[in-house]
Backbone as a printed PyTorch tensor [residue, N CA C, xyz], in Angstrom:
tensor([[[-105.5030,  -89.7870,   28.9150],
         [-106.3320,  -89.2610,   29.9860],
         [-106.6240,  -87.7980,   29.6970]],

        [[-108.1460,  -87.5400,   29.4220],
         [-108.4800,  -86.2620,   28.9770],
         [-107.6040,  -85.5410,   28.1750]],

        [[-106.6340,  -86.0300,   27.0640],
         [-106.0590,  -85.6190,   25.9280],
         [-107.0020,  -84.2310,   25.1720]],

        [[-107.9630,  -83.8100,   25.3990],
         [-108.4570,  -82.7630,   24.2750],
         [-108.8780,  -81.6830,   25.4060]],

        [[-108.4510,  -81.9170,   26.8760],
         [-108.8550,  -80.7820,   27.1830],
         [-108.2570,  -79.2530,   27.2710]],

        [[-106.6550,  -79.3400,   26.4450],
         [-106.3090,  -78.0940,   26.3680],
         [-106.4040,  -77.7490,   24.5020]],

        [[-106.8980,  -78.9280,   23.8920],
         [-106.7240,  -78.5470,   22.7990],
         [-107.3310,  -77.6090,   22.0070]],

        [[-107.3090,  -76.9030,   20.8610],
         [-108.5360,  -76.5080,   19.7790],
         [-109.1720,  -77.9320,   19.3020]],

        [[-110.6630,  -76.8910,   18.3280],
         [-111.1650,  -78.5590,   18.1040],
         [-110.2420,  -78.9930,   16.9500]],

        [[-109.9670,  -77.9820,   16.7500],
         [-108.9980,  -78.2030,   15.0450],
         [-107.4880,  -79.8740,   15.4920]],

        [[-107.1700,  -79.1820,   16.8420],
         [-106.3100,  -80.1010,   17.4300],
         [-106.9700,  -82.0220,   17.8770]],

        [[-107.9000,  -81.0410,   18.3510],
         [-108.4590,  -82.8120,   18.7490],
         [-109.0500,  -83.0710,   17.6810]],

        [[-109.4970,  -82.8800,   16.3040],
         [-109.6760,  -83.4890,   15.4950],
         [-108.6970,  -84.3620,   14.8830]],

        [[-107.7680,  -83.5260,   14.4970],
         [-106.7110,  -84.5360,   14.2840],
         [-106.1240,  -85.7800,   15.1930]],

        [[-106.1170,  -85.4440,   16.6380],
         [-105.9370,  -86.4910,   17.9120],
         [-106.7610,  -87.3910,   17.2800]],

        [[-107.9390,  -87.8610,   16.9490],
         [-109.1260,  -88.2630,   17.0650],
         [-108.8060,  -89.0010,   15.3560]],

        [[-108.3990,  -88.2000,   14.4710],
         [-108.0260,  -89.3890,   13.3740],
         [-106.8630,  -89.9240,   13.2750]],

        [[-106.2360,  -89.4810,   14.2480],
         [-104.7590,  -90.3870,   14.5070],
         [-105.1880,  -91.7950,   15.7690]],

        [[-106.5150,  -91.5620,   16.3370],
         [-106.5750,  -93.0970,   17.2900],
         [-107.6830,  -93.3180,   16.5100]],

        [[-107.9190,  -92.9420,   15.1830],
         [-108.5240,  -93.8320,   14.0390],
         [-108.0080,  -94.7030,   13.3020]],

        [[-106.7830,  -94.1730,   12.9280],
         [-105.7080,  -95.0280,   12.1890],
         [-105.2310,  -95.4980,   13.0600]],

        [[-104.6640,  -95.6970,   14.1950],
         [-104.2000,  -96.8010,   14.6740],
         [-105.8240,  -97.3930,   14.9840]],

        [[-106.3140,  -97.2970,   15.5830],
         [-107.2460,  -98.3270,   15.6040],
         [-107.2850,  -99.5120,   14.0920]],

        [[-107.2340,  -98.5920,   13.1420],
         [-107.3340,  -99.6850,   11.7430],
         [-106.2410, -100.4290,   11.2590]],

        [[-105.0150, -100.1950,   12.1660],
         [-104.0460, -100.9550,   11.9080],
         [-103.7770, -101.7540,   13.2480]],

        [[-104.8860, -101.8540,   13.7730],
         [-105.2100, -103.2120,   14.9940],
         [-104.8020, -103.0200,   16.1320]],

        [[-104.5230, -101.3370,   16.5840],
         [-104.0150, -101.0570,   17.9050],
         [-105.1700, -100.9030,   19.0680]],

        [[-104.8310, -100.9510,   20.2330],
         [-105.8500, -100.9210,   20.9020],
         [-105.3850,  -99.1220,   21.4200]],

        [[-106.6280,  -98.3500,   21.8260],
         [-106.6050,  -96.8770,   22.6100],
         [-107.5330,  -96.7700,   23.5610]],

        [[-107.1110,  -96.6780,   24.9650],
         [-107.5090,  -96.7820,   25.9650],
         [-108.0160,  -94.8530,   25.9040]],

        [[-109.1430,  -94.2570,   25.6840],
         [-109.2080,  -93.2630,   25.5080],
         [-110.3070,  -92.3940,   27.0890]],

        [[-109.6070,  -91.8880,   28.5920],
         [-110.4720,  -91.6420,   29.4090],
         [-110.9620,  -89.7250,   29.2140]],

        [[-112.0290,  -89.5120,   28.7750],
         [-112.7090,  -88.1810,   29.4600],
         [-113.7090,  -87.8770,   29.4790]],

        [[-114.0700,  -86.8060,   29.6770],
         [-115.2870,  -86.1920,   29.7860],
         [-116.6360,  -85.5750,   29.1380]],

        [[-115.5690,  -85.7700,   27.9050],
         [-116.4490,  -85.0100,   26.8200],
         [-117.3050,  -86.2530,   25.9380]],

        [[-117.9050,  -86.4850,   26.5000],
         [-119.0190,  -87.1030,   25.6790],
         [-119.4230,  -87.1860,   24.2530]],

        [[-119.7790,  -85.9380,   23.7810],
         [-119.6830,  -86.1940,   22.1690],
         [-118.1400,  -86.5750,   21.3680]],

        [[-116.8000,  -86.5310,   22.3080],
         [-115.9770,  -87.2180,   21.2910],
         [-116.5490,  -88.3540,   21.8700]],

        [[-116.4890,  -88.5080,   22.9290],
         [-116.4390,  -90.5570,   23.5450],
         [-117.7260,  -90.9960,   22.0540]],

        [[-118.6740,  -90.6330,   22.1640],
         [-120.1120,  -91.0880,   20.9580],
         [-119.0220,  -90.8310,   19.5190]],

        [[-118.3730,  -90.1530,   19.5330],
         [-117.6570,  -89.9530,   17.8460],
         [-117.0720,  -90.7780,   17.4950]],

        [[-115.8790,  -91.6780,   18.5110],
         [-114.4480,  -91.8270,   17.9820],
         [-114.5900,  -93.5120,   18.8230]],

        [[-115.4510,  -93.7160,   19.6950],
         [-115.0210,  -94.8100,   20.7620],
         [-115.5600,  -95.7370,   20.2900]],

        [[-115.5880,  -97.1970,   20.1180],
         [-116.4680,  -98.7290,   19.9750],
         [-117.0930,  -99.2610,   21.2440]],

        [[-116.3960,  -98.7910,   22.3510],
         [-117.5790,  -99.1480,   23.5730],
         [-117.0220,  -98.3490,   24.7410]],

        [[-117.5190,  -98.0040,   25.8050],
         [-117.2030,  -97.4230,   26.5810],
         [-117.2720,  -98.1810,   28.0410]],

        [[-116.7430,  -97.7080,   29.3570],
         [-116.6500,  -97.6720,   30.2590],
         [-117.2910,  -96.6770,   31.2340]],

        [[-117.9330,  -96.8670,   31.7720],
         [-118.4810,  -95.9310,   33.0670],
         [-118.5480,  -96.2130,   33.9370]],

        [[-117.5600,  -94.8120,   35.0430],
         [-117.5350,  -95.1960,   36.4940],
         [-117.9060,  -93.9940,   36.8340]],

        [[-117.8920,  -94.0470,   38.1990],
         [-119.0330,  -93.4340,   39.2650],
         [-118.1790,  -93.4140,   40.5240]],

        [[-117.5290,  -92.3450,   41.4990],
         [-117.2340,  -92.8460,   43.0170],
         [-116.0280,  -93.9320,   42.7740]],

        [[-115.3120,  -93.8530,   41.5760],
         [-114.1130,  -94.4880,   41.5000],
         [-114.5350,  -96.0730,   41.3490]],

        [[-115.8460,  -96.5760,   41.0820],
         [-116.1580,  -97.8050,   40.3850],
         [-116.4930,  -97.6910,   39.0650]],

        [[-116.5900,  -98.5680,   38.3550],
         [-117.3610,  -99.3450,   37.1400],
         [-118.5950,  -99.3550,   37.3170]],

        [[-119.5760,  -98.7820,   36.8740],
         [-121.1990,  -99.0200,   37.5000],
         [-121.8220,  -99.3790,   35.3930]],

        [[-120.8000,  -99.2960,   34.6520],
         [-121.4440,  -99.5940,   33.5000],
         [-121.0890,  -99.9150,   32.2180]],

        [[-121.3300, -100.8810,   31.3110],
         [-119.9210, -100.6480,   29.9820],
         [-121.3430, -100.7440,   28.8980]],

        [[-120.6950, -100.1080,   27.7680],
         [-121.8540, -100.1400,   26.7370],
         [-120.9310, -100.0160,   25.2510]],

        [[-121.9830, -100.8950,   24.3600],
         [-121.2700, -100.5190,   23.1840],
         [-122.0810,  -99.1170,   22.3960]],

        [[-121.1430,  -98.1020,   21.9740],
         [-121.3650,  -97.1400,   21.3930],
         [-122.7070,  -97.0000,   20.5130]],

        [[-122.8950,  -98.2040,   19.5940],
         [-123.2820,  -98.0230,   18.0890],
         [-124.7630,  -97.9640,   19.0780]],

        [[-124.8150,  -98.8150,   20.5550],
         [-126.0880,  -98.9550,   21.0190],
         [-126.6890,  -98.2090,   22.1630]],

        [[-126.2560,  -96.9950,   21.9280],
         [-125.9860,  -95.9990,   23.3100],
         [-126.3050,  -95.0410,   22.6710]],

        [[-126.5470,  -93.7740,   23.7380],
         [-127.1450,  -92.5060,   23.7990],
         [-126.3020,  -91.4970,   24.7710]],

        [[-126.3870,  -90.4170,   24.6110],
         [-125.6990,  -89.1360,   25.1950],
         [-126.1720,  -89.4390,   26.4420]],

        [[-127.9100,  -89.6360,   26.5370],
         [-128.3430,  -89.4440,   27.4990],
         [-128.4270,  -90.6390,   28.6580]],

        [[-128.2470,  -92.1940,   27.9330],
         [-127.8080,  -92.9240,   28.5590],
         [-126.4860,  -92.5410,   29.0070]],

        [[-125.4460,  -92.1400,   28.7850],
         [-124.8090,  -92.3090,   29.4520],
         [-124.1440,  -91.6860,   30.5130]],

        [[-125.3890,  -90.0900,   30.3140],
         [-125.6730,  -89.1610,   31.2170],
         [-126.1180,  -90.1480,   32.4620]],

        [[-127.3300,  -91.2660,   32.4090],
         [-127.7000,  -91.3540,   33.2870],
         [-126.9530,  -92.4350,   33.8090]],

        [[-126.0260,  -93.0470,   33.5940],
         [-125.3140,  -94.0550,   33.9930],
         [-124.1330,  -92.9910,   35.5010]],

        [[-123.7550,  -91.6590,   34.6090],
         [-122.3390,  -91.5280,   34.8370],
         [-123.3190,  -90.9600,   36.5680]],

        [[-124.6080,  -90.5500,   36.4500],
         [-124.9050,  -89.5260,   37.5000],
         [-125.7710,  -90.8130,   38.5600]],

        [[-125.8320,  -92.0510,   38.2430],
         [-127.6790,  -92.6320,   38.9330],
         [-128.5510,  -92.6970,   39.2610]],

        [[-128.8930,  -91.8990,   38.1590],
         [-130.3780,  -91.7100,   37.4980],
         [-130.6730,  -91.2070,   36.4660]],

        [[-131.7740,  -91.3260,   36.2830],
         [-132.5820,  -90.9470,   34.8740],
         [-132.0050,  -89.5250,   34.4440]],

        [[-131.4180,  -89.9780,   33.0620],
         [-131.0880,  -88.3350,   32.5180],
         [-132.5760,  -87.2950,   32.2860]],

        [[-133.5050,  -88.0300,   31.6540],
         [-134.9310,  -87.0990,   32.4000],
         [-136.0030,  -86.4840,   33.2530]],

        [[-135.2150,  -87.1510,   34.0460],
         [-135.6000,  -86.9210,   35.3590],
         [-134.1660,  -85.5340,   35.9920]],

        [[-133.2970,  -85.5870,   35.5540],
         [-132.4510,  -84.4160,   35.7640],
         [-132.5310,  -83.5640,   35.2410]],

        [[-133.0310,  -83.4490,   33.9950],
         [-133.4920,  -82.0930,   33.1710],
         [-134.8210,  -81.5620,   33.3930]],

        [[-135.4990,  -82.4100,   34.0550],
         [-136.6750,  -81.7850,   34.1460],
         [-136.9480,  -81.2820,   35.7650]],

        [[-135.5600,  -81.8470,   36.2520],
         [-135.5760,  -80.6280,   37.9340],
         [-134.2520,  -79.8480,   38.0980]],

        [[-133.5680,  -79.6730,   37.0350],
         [-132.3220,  -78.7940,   37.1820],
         [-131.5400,  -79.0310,   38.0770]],

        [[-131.0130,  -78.0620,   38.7860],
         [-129.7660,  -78.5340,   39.8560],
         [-131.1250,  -79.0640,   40.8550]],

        [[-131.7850,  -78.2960,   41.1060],
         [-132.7050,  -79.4410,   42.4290],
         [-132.4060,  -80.7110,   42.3690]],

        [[-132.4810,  -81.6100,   41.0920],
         [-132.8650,  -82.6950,   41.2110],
         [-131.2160,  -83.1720,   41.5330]],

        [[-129.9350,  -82.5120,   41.2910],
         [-128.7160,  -82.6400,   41.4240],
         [-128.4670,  -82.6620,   42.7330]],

        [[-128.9870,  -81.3870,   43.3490],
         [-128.8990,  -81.3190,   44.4030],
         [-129.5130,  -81.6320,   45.9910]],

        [[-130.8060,  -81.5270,   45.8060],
         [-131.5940,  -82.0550,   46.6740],
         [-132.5540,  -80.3020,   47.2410]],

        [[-132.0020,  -79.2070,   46.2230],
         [-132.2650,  -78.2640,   47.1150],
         [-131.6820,  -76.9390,   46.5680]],

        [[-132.9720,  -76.0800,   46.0790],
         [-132.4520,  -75.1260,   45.2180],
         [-132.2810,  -73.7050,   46.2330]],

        [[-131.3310,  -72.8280,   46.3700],
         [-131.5680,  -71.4240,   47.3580],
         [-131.8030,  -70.4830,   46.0670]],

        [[-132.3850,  -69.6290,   46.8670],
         [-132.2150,  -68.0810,   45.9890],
         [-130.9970,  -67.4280,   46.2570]],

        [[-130.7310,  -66.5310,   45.1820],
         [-129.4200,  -65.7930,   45.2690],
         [-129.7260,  -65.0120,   46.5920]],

        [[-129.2500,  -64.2670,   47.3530],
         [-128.9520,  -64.0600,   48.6710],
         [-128.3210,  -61.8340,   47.8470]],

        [[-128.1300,  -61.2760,   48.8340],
         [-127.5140,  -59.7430,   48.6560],
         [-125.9760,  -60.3100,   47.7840]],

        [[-125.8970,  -58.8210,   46.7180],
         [-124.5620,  -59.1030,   46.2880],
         [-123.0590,  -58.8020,   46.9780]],

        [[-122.0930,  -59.6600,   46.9280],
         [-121.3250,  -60.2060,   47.8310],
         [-119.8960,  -59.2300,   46.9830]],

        [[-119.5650,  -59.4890,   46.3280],
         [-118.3040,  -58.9640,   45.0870],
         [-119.5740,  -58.4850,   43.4420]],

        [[-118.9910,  -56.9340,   43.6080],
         [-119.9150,  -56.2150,   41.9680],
         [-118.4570,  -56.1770,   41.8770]],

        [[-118.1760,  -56.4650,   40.2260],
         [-116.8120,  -55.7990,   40.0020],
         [-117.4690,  -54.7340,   38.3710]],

        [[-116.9510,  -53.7410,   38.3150],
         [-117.7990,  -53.1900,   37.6170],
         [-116.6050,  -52.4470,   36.3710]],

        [[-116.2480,  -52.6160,   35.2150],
         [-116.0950,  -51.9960,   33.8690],
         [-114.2180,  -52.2020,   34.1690]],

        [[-114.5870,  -53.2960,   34.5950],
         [-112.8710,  -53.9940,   34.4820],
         [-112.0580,  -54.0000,   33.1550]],

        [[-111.0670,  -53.3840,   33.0740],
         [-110.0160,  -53.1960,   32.5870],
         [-108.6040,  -52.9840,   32.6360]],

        [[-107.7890,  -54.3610,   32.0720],
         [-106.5710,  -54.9180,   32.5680],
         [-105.3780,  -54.4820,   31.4050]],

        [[-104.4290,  -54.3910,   31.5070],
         [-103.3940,  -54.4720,   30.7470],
         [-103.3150,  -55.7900,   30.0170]],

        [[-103.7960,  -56.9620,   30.3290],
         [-103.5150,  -58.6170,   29.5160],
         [-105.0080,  -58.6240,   29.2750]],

        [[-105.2090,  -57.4520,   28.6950],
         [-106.5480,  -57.8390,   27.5650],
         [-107.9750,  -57.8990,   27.6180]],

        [[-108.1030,  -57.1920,   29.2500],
         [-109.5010,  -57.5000,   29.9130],
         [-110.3480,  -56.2770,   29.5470]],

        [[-111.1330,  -56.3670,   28.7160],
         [-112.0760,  -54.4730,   28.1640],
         [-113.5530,  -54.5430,   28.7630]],

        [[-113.6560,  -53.6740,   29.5560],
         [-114.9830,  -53.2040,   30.0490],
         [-115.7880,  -54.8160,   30.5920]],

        [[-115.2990,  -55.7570,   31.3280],
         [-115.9730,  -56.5500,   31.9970],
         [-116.8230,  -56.5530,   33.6680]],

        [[-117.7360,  -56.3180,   33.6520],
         [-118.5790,  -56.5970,   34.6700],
         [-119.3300,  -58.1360,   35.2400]],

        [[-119.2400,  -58.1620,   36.3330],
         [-119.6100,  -59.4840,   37.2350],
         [-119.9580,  -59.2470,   38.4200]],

        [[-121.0030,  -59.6380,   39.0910],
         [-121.9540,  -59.9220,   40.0600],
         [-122.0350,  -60.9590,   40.6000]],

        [[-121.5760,  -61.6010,   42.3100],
         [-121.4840,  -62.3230,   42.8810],
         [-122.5410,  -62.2300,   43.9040]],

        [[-123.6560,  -63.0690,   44.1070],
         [-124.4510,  -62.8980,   45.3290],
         [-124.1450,  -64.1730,   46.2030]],

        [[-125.1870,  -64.0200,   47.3240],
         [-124.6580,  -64.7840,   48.7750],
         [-125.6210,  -66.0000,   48.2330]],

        [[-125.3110,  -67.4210,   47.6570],
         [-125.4520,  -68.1710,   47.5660],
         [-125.6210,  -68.5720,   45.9190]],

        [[-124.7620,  -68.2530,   45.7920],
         [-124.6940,  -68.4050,   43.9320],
         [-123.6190,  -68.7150,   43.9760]],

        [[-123.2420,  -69.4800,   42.4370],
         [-121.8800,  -69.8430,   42.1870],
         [-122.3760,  -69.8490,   40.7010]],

        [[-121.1400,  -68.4440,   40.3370],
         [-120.7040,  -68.2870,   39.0580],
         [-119.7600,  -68.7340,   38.3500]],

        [[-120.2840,  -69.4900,   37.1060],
         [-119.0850,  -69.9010,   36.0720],
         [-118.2770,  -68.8560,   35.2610]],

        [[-117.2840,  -69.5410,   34.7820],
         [-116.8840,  -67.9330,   33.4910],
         [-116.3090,  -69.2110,   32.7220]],

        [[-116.7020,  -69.1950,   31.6800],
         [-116.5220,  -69.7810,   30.2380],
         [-116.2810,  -69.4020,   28.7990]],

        [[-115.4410,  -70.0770,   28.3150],
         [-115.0900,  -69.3800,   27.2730],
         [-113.5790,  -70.2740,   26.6030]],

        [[-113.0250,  -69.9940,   25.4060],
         [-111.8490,  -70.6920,   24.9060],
         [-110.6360,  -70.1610,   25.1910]],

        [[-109.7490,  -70.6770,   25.3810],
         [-108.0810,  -69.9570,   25.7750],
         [-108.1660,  -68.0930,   24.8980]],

        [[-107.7090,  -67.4830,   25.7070],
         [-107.6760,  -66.0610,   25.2580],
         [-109.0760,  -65.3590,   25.4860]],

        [[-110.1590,  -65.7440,   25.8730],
         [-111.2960,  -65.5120,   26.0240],
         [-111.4420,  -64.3330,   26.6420]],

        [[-110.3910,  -64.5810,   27.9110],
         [-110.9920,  -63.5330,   28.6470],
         [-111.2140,  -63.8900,   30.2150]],

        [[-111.9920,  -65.0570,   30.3150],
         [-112.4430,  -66.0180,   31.6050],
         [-111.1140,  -65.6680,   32.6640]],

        [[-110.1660,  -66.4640,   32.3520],
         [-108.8880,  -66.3740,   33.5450],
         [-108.1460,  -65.1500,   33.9870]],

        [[-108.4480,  -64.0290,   32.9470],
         [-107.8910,  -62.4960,   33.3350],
         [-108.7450,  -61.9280,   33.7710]],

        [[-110.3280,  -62.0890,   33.5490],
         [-111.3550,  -61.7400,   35.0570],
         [-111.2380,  -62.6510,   35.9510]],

        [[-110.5390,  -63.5670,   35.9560],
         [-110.2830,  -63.8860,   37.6880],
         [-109.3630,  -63.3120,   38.2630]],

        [[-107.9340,  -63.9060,   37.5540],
         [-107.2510,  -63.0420,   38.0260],
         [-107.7480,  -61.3650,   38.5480]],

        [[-108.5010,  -60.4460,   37.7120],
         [-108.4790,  -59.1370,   37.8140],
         [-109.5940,  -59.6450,   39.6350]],

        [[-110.3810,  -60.0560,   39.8650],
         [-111.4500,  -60.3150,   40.7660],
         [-110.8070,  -60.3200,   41.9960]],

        [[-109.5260,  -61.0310,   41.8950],
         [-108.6610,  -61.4250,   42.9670],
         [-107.6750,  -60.5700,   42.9710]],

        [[-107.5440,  -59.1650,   42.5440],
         [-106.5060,  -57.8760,   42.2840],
         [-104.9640,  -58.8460,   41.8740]],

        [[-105.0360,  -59.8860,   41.4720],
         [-103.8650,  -60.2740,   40.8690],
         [-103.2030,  -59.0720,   39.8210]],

        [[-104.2400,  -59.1700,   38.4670],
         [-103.7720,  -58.6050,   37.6460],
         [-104.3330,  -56.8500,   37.9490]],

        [[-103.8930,  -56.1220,   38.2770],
         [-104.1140,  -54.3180,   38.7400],
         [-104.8510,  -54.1040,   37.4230]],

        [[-106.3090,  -52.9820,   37.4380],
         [-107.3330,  -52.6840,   36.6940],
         [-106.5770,  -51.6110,   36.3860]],

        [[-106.4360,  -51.0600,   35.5440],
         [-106.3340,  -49.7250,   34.7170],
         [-107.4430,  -48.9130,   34.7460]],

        [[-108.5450,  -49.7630,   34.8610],
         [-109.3840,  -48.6460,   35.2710],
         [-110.9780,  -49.9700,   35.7200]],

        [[-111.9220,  -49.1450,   36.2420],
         [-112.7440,  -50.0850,   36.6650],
         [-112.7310,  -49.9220,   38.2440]],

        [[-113.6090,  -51.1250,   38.6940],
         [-113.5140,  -51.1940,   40.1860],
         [-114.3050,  -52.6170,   40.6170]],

        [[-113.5060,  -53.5050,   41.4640],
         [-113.7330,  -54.3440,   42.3280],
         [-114.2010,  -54.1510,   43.5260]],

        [[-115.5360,  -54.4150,   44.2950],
         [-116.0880,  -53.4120,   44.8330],
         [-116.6340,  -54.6170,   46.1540]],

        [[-116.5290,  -55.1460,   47.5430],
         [-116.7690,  -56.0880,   48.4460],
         [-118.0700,  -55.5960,   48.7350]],

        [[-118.8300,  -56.3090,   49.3480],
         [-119.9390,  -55.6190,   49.9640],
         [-119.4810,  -55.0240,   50.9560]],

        [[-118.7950,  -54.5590,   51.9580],
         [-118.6080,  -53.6600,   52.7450],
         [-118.1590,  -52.6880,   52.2520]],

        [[-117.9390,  -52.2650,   50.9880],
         [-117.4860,  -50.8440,   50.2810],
         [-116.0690,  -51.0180,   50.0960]],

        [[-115.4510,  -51.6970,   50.8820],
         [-113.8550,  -52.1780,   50.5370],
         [-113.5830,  -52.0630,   48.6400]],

        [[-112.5410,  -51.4300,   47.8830],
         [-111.7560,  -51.5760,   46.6530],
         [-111.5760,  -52.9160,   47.2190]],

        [[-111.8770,  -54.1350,   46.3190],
         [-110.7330,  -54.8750,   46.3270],
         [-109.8310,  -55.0540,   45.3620]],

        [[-108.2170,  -54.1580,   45.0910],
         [-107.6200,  -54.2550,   44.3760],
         [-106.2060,  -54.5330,   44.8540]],

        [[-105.6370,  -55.5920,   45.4890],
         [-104.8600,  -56.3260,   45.5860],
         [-105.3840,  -57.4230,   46.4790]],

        [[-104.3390,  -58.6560,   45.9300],
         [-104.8830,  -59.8500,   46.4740],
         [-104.8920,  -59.8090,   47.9990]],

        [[-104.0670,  -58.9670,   49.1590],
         [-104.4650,  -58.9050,   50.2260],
         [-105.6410,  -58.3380,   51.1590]],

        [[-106.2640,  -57.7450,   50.0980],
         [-107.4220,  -57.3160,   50.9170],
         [-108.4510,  -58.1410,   50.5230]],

        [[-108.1930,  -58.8150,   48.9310],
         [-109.3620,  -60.1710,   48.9780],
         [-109.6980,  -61.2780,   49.7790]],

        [[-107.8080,  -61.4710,   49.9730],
         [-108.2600,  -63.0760,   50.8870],
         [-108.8210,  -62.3500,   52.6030]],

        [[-108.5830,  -60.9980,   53.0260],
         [-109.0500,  -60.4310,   53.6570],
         [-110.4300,  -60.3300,   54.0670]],

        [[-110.5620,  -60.4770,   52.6370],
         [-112.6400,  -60.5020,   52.6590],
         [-112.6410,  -61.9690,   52.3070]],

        [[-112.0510,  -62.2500,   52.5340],
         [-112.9320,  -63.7740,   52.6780],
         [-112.2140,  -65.2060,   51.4890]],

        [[-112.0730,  -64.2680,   50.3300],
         [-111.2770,  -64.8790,   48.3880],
         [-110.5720,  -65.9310,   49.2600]],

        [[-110.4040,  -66.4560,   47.9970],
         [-109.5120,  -67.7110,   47.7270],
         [-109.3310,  -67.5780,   45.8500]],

        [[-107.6540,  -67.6230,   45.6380],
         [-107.8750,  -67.7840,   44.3640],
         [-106.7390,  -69.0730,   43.6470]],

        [[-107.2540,  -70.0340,   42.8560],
         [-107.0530,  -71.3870,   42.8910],
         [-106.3090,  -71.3070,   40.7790]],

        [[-105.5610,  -71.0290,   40.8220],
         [-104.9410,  -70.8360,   39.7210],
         [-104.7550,  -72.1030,   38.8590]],

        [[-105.0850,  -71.6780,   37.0990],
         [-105.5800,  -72.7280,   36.3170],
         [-103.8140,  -73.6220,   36.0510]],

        [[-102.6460,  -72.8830,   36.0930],
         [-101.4740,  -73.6890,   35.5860],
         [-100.4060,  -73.6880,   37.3870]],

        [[-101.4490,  -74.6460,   37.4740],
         [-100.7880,  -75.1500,   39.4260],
         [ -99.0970,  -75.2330,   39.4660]],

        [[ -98.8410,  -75.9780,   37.8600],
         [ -97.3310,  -76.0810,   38.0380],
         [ -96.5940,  -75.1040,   37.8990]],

        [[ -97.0650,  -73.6890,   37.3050],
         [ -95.9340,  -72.4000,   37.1550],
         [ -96.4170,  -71.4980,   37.7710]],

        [[ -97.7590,  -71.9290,   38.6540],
         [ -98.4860,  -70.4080,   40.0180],
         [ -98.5370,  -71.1070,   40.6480]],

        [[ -99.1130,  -72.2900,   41.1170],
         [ -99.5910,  -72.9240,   42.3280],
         [ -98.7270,  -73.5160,   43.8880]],

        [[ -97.4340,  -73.3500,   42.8760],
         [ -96.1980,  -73.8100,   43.3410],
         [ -95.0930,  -73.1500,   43.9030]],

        [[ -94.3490,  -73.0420,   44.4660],
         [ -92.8360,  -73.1330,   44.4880],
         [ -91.8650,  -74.1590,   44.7650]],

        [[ -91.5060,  -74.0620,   43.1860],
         [ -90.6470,  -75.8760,   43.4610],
         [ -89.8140,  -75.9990,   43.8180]],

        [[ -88.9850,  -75.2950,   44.4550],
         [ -87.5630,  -75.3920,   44.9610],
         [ -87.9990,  -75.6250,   46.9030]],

        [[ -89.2040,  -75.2150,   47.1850],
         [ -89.6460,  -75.5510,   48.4880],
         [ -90.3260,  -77.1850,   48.6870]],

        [[ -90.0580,  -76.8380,   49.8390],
         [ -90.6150,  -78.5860,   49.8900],
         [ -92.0970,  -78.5720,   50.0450]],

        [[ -92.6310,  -80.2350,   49.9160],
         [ -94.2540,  -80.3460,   49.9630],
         [ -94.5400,  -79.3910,   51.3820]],

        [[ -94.1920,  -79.6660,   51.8980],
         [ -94.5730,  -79.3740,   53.3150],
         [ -94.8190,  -77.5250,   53.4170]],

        [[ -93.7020,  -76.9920,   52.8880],
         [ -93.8540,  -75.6780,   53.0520],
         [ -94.3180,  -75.1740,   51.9280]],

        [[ -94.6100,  -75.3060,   50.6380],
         [ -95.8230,  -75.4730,   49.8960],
         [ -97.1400,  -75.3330,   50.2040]],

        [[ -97.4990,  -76.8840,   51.2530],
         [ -98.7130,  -76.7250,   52.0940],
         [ -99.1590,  -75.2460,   52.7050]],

        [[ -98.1420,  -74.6870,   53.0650],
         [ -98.3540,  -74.0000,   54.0330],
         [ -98.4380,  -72.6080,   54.2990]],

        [[ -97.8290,  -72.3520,   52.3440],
         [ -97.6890,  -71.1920,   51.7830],
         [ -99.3480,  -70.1990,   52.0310]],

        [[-100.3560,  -70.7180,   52.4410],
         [-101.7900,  -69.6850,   52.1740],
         [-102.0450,  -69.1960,   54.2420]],

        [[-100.8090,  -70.1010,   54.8290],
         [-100.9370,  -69.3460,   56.1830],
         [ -99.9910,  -68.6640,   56.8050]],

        [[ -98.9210,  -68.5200,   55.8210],
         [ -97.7830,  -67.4240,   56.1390],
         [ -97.9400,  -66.0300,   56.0780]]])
């Protein structure tokens, strides 16, 4: 289940000729994710569900990226590229006044001169490979990690440089390793739950 999503490709390459060889020595590999160009690389037929059904199975050798774009979404994969999120969504806004400028961020865990712009109806990605960079501008966004220099800046003129004056303005911050931040395991589910209204 999604096996290559913490890997390098260097890693899932090898994943990928190890459920080659067993495949040729007659094993079966139940292989589920997301990434599409391995599923087209490595798979003999696939499965597609939708809303927690089956809406499709296809054999590889007779399939397309974009078929199976349009299987996984229901509808035409050209018909989605040719209306962007509209056609995803039903309904495109304009960006709105900016909400969080964080401006020439710089962290002790590696963050140099990063800037980001949040407006009132946008939703920004941050992308990039482990060490990138991506998760220490969040952290820094959410005053987790303290700027050395720089500034996190609310639209009401508020610093935001600790996490209490973010969730103050409004933040929420949803951490990528749930089991060694998201948690405290020695507490129970219950007071866990309950940890973001104490």
């Amino acid at each position: 289940d999604e096996p290559t999503s913490s890997l390098t490709a260097d890693e899932a390459e090898r994943l990928h000729a190890t459920m080659q060889r067993l495949r040729n020595m007659g094993r079966t590999v139940i292989y589920v994710s997301h990434f599409l160009d391995h599923v087209l690389a490595i798979c003999d037929r696939v499965t597609i569900m939708r809303n927690g059904a089956t809406v499709g199975e296809r054999i590889i050798a007779e399939t397309t990226k974009p078929g199976l774009i349009s299987d996984m979404l229901g509808r035409d994969a050209s018909e989605i590229q040719a209306g962007g999120m509209t056609a995803l969504s039903g309904a495109r806004t304009e960006p709105g006044a900016v909400l969080i400028d964080a401006e020439n961020m710089n962290t002790a865990h590696g963050l140099r001169d990063v800037s980001i712009s949040v407006r009132k109806g946008e939703i920004v990605g941050l992308g990039g490979l482990l060490g990138s960079g991506r998760t220490e501008a969040a952290r820094a966004l959410f005053g987790l990690d303290p700027l050395k220099s720089g500034v996190v800046r609310h639209h009401s003129g508020q610093n935001l440089d600790r996490p209490i004056k973010a969730i103050a303005a409004g933040m929420g911050f949803l951490t990528e390793d749930r089991k060694r931040e998201g948690i405290i395991p020695h507490m129970s589910v219950r007071e866990n739950m309950t940890l973001a209204m104490l």
